[in-house]
N, C-alpha and C positions, 0 to 999 in steps of 0.2 A: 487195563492198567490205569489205575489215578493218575492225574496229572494236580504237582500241585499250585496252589495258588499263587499269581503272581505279586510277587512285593517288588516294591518301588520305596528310595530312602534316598533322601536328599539332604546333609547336613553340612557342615563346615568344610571350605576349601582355605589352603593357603596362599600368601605370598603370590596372592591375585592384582596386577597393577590396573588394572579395567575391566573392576565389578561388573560394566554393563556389556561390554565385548564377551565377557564369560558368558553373562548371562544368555545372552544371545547364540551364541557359538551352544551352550546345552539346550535351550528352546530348536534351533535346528538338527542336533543329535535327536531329538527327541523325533521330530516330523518327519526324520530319516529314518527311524524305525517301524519294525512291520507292526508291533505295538503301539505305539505311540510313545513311547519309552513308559511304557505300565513294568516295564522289566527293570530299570534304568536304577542302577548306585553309584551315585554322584555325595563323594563327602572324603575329609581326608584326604584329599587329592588321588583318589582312585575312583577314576572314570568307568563305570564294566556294564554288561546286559543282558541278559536272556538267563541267568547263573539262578541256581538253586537258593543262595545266601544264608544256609544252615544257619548262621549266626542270628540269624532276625527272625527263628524259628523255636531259639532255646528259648524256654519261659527266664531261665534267668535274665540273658539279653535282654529280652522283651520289656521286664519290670524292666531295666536299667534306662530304655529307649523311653518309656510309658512314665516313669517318676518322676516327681518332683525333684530329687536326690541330685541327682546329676546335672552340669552344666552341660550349656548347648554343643562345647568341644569334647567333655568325655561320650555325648553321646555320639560325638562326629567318627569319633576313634573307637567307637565301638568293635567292629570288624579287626581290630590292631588286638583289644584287649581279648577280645575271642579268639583268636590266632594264637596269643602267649598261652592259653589257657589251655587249648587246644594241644601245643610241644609241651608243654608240661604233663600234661596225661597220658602221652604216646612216644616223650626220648626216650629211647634206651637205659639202664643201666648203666653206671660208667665202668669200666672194664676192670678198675681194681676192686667192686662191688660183685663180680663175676666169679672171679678166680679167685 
């Protein structure tokens, strides 16, 4: 079985009152893990680890992470905009659409 590569993605946090306590409290997530946090998505205020992150795998993501195009918070929220994208490909039909 492949195993696949691990991605690590670090972008914008909010509504941080001490930058340097954060920073410190993720540098210790980090040395807590069996990776070293090589697994670690830290951005958008979603902390996670060891996760597959489909999202930072689609080539579209990718250009959007990789380009110029984007500011440093659309890329933070990337994972949010891959998610909408995501329910929109796989809601349902709505029920008077049905019958």
């Amino acid at each position: 079985m492949n195993r696949l590569t691990p991605l690590y993605m670090q972008g914008a946090t909010f509504n941080v009152v001490d930058p340097a306590k954060f920073a410190q409290a993720i540098q210790l997530l980090k040395e807590s893990l069996f990776d070293g946090g090589g697994t670690l998505f830290c951005s958008d205020n979603l902390i996670t680890w060891n996760k597959n992150y489909s999202f930072l795998r689609d080539q579209f993501f990718i250009d959007i992470i990789q380009g110029n195009e984007a500011t440093f918070v659309d890329k933070s929220i990337v994972w949010r905009t891959y998610m909408y994208f995501f329910t929109l490909r796989i809601t349902p039909p709505k029920p008077r659409e049905i019958f």
